[in-house]
N, C-alpha and C positions, 0 to 999 in steps of 0.2 A: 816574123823571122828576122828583119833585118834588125828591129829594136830592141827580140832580146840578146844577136849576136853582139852589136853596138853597146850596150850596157855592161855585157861582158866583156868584150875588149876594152871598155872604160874602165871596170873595175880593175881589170890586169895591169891595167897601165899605169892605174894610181898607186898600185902596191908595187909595183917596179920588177915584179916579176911573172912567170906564167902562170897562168890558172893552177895548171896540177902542182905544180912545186908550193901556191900560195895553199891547198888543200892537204899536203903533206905537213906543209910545215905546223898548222892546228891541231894534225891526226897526232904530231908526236906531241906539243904542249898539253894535249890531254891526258894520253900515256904519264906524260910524268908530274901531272897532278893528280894522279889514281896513283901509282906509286909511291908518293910522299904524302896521303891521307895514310893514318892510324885506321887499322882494321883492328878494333874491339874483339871481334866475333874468333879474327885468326889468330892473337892474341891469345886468348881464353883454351885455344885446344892445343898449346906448345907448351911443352914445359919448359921451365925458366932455366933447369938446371943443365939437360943435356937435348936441348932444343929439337926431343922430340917432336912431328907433328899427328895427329891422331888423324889424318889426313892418308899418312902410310899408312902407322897404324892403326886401324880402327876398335882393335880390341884393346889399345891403352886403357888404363884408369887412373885416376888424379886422385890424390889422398891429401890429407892436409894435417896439421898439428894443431892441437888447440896451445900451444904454447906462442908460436909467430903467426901462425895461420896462411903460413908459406904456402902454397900446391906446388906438387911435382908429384911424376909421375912413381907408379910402384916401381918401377923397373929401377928405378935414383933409390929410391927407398930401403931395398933390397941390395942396392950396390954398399950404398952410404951407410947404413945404421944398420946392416946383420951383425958385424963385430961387437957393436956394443953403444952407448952413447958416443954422439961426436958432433960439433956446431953447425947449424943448417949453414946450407951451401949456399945458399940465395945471398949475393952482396948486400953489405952493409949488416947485416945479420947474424948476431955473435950470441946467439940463444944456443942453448947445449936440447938437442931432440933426442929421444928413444923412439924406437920401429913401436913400442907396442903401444904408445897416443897416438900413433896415423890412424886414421880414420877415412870413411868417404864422407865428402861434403855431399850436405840435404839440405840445404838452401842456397841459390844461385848467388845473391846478395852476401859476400863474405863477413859485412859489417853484422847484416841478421844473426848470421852465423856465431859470431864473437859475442852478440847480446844475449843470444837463447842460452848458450856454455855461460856465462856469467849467472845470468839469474837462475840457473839450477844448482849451480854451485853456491851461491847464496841461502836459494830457499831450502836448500839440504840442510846448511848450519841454522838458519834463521826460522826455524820448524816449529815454532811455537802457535798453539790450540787454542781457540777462541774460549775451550771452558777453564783453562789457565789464568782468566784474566780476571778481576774484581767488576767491570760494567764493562760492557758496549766501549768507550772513549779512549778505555785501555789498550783496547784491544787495535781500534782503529789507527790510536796511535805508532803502535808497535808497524803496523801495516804500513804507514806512511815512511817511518823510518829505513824501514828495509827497502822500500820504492829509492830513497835516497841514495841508500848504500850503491844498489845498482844502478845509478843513474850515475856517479862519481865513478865506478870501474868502470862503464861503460865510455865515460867522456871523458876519461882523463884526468880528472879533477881528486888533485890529494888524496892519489891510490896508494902510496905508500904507509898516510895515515890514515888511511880506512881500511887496508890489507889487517895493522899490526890491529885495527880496534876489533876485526874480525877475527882475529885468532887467538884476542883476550877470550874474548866471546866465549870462540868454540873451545878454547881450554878450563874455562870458571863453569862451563854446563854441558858438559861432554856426557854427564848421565841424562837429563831430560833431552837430549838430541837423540841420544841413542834410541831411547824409548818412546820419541813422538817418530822416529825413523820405522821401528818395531809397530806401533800401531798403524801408520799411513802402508805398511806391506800389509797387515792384516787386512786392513778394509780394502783394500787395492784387491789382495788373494779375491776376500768375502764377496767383492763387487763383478769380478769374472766367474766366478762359482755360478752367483743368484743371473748373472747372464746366460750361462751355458743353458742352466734349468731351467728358464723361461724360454729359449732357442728349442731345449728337448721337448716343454710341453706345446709349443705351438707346433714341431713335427709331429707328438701326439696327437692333437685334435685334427691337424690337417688328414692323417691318418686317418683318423675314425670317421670323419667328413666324408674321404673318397671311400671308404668300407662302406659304409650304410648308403651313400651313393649308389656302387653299387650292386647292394642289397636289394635297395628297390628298384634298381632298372632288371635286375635278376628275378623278382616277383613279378615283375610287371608282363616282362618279355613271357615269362611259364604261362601269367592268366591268358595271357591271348593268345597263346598256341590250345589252351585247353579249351575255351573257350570256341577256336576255329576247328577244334577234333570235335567237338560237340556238335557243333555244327555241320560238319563232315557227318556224323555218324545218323545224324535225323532227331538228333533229339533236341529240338531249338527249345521248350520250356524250359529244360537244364541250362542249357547257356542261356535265359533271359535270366532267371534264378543267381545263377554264378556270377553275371555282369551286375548286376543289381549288390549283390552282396559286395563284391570288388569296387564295386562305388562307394557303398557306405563305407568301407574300409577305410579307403582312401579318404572321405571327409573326417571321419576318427581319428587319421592320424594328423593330416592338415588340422587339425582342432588342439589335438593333443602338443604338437609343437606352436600353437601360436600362445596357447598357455603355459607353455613351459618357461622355467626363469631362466631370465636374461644373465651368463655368466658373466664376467670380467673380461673388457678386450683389451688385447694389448698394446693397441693400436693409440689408446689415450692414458696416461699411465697417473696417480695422483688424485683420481676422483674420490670424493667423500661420498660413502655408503652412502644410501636413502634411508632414513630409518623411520619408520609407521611409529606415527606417536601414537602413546598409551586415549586408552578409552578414561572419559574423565570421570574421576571417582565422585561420587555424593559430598554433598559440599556439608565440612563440621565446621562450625562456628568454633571451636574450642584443638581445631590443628591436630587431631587425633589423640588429644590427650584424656585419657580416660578416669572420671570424678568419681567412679564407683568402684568397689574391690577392693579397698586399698587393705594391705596385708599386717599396717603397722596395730591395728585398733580393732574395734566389733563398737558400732554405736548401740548403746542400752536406751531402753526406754525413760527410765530414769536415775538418778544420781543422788545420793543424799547430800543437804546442802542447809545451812541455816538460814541462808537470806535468801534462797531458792525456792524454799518449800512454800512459803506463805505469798507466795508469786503464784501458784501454781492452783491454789486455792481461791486469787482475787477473778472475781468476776470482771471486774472495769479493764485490769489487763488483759484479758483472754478475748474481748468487748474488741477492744481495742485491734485482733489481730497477732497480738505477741506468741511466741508456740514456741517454748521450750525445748522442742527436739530440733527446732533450728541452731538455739543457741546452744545446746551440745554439740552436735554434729560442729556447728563453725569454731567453735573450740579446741575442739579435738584435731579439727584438721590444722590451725595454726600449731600445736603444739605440735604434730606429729611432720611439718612440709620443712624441715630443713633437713630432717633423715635423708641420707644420701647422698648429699653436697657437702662435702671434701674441700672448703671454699682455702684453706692452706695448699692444698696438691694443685691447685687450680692456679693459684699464684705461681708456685713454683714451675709449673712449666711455662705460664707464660713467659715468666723471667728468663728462662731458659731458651727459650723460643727467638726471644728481642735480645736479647744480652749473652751472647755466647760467656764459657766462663772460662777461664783462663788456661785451663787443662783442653782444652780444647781449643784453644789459638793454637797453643802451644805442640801439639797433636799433627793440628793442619799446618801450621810453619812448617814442621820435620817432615811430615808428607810432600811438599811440594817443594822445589827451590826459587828461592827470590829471582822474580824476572826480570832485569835490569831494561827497564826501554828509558831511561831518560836517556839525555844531550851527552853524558860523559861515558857511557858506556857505546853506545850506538852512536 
């Protein structure tokens, strides 16, 4: 006691005042380093312009302009901009606002905010389709470039000369904007369509799942009341009968679904059929082409012929193996195996094929419009 009275009156003495007045004096230096700290938080729920706090108000809302990206609240909003356009109120800010671009902020981060408004404005004019382009390189290019675009609106960097190169842009290709705008609603529509109807049919099978569900808890429950009246009544052979038959049922249909095909789940979406390869056919040496029947000729037995005839009579050739109906037959089919080949029409489309021809540049040019992605345009 005496040592920690003594340390305390030591300490009072060195500060030259009393204890409580030296604890006062701390309690207020705190106070008014909490007072002169930035609160963020309180900050962020007042509005700049008529210093509401959302504190009184709780039911305030803050709106913002994508042109300054001011906040204030609706109440400022409604005061300031019913009449008509007129410059945000916020100091130093000589931006002319309309009520009808207030909006509510959806990202806490105003800067995210500024960047997501910029690259949709961009990739609204900048709408160009991967099957628009000549290869792959083209296309990646074009991609890189518009990454640019929005990296300079976003940072600052010669947005005046990248606003006017934006609105060369969208003025020289105001039709294929329109129309990759027209396709990207279609497939957007087509893509919540084929969702809905994939949403309706898994509430169908869930459906038919809890039906037959309880179908067979509904057959099941009836066997064993009939089953227990059988029972009841004295005639146990019928109910040994009945439960017997209700067994085999039941293994029949446990059979019947374990065999049954596996439908589609939706649960993995993307998978490649299984498809049962074919049974293999008898192996032809000759690719299924067929040496007999042919429609052009009829081979004869024989042919009148001057240097053929006295062939046909030599013993030493015949000796030998030589058979005349060979050398028919192979004759006839030489003469008759270019029938059918069209070896001019065969040219021509490959030409056509490899070498587009000039009415047809010419065709595809007018179809599409030239897609400028170099350095001077973008």
């Amino acid at each position: 006691m005496s040592f920690q009275s003594n340390g305390t009156r030591h300490r009072g003495e060195e500060d030259g005042e009393p204890l409580h007045q030296h604890l006062r004096s701390l309690n207020l230096r705190a106070h008014l380093a909490g007072a002169n700290m930035p609160d963020h938080g309180t900050d962020s729920e007042v509005c700049p312009v008529c210093k509401s706090s959302r504190y009184l108000n709780p039911d305030m809302r803050f709106l913002i302009n994508p042109e300054c990206y001011h906040k204030m609240c609706e109440s400022c909003v409604d005061r300031i901009f019913s009449s008509g356009p007129a410059p945000c109120p916020v100091a130093g800010c000589h931006k002319t606002l309309r009520k009808n671009r207030f909006r509510k902020q959806t990202f806490e981060d105003i800067g995210v905010e500024r960047e997501v408004d910029i690259r949709k404005r961009v990739m609204q004019i900048l709408n160009r389709r991967e099957d628009e382009f000549d290869n792959k390189l083209a296309y990646d290019n074009f991609l890189e470039q518009r990454e640019d675009i929005i990296t300079n609106l976003v940072s600052g960097t010669d947005v005046a000369k990248t606003e006017a190169k934006l609105s060369q842009y969208a003025a020289a290709n105001a039709k294929s904007i329109r129309r990759n705008q027209t396709l990207e609603s279609q497939e957007s529509a087509a893509f919540l369509k084929n969702q809905s109807l994939e949403q309706e049919q898994i509430r169908l099978r869930r459906e038919a799942a809890r039906q037959d569900y309880d179908n067979e808890r509904r057959a099941l429950v009836s066997g064993r009341e009939d089953i227990l009246t059988r029972l009841a009544t004295g005639s146990r052979k019928q109910a040994a009968l009945l439960a017997d038959s209700k067994r085999a049922q039941a293994l029949a249909d446990a059979a019947d679904k374990g065999n049954a095909p596996a439908f589609d789940s939706d649960l993995v979406k993307g998978l490649r059929r299984i498809q049962t390869p074919e049974p293999e056919k008898p192996y032809d040496p000759f690719g299924g082409i067929r040496l007999e029947g042919r429609g052009y000729y009829q081979l004869q037995d024989h042919y009148p012929s001057t240097y053929l005839d006295p062939i046909k009579d030599n013993v030493q050739m015949l000796a030998g193996g030589y058979d005349l109906g060979e050398y028919y037959a192979r004759s006839l089919l030489e003469a008759f195996a270019g029938l059918g080949c069209f070896i001019d029409e065969e040219i021509a489309a490959r030409n056509a094929a490899t070498n587009p021809s000039p009415t047809g540049l010419a065709a595809s040019a007018a179809a599409s419009t030239p897609i400028p992605v170099d350095e001077e345009m973008l």
